[in-house]
N, C-alpha and C positions, 0 to 999 in steps of 0.2 A: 464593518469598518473598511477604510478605502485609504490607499496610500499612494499620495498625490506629487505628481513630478512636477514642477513650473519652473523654468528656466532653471538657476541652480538650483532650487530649494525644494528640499524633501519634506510633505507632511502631511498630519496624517490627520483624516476627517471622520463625518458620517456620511453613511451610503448616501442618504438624500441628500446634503450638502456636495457631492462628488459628480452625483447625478444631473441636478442644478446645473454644475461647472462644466461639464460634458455637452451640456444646451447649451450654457450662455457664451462661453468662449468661441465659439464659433462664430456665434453673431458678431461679437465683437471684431474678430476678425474681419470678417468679409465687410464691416461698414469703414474699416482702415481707420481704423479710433483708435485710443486708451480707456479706461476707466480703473480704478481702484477702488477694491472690494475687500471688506473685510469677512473674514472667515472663521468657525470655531475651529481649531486645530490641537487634538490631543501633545501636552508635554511628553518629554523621556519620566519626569516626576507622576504622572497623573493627571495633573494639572488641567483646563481647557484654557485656554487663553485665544483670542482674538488676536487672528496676525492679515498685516494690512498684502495685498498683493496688486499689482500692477500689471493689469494684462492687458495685452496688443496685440500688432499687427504678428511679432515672432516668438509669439509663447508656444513652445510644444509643451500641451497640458499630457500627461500618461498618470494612468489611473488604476492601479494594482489591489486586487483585495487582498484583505492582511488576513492571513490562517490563524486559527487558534485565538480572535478577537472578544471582546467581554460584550456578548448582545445586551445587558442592561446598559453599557454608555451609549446605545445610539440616541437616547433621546434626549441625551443631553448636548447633542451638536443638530442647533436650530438652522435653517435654512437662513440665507442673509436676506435680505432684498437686496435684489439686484439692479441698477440704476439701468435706465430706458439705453439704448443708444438707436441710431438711427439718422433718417434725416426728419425735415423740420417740415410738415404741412401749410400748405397756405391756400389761400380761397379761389378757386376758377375765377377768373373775369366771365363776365356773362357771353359776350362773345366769344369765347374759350369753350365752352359748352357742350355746342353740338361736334365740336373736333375730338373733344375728350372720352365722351359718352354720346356715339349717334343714337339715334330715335330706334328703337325697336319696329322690327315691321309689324304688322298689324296680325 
């Protein structure tokens, strides 16, 4: 279990779920986007609940493992899908071609 810092909000995950956000926040950042992701997040009750979060350009994510965690909940916190970011491909013009990708020497 992983205790996850995102702007103000403290909460608490699965290791895979943590590890995911340790990858994908990054990307997010450096392509100067947003996106909102929902996440499984242990209650103070027990509880999992899905809680939506909002990451950008100024999320400092910090990710703390929690001592003394109950190893049967992790599998109950599923990895999310994560939504693409990036930019957007398009097709070379044919003339574009040999500028993009020259010929290989022989």
């Amino acid at each position: 279990m992983k205790r996850l810092s995102v702007g103000s909000q403290v909460l608490v995950t699965g290791n895979n779920v943590a590890e995911a956000l340790a990858i994908y926040v990054p990307s997010v950042e450096r392509m100067n986007t947003s996106v909102t992701i929902e996440i499984p997040v242990l209650e103070d009750n027990g509880d999992i609940v899905t809680h939506t979060l909002l990451i950008g350009r100024s999320n400092d994510l910090e990710i703390t493992d929690i001592d003394g965690a109950d190893p049967a909940l992790e599998g109950r916190f599923r990895v999310p899908d994560l939504p693409a970011v990036g930019g957007k491909a398009k097709a070379a013009e044919t003339s574009e071609i040999p500028i993009i990708s020259p010929a290989l020497p022989d």
